[in-house]
N, C-alpha and C positions, 0 to 999 in steps of 0.2 A: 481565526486560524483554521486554514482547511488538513486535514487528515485524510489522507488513504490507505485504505486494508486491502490488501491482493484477498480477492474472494471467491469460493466455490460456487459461488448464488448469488443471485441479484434483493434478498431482503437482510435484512436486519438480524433475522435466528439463522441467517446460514453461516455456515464457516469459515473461519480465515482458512484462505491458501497457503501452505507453508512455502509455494513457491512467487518469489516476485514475476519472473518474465513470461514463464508457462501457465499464469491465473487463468481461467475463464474470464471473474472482472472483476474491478475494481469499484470499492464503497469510497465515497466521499463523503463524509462528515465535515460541516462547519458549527466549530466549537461554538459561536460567538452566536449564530441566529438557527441552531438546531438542524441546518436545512441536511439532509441525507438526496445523495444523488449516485447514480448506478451506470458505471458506460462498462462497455465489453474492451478486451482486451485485443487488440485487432493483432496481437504478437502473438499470441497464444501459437500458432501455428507455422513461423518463421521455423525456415531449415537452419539458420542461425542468428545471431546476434538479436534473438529475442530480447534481452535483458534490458539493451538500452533503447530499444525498440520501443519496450516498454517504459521505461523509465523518459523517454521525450516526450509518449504519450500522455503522460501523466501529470507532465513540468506542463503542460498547454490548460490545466486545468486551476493554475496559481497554487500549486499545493504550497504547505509549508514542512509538512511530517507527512513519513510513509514507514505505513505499519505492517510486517510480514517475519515469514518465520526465517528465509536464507537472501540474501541479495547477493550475484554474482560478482565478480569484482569488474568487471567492464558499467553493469548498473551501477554499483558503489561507487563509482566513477563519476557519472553522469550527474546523479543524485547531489555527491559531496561536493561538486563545483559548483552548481547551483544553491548552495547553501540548506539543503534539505536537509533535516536531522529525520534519520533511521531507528527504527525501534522495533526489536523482536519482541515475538509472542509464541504462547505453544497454540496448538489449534483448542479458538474456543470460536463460541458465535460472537459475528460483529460486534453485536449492541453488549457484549460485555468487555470488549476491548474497547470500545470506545468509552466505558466507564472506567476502566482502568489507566487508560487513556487522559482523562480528566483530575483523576486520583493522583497522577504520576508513581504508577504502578509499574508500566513496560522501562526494559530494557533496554538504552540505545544500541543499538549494532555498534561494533567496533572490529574494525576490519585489519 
């Protein structure tokens, strides 16, 4: 199962983004063989419709869950029809939401 956290930083001690479509970037986590991979958020910058912008970006990556502190409802959108389940966090570093992540610690979004 692949994970993504909206991120302030491209490693593992940096921060979750509390925002989904205005991140810098996105952490990839695969639960099943550890692998962590890091791409930039190319929305980041959008005069609008960042959100889903970001949220296609990320659907190209086979995710299954995405983990952030707010998802607009245009992204909740995009996310929920593709069958992505959503789960908030407050701001911590990656590598501890990805262990909470694994605990079923987080919070699903519910919009």
């Amino acid at each position: 199962m692949k994970i993504v956290i909206s991120s302030q930083g491209e490693e593992k001690d940096s921060l979750m983004d509390s925002r989904f479509g205005r991140c810098e970037y996105f952490c990839i986590y695969n639960t099943e063989d550890g692998n962590f991979k890091v791409i930039e958020n190319t929305a980041v910058n959008s005069s609008a419709g960042a959100g889903v912008e970001a949220a296609n970006l990320v659907l190209k990556e086979n995710i299954n869950a995405v983990v952030t502190g707010n998802v607009g409802p245009h992204a909740n959108e995009v996310l929920k029809r593709s069958n992505i389940k959503i789960f908030t966090s407050d701001l911590k570093k990656i590598s501890d939401i990805i262990e909470e992540y694994k605990e079923n610690k987080l919070k699903e979004f519910n919009s």
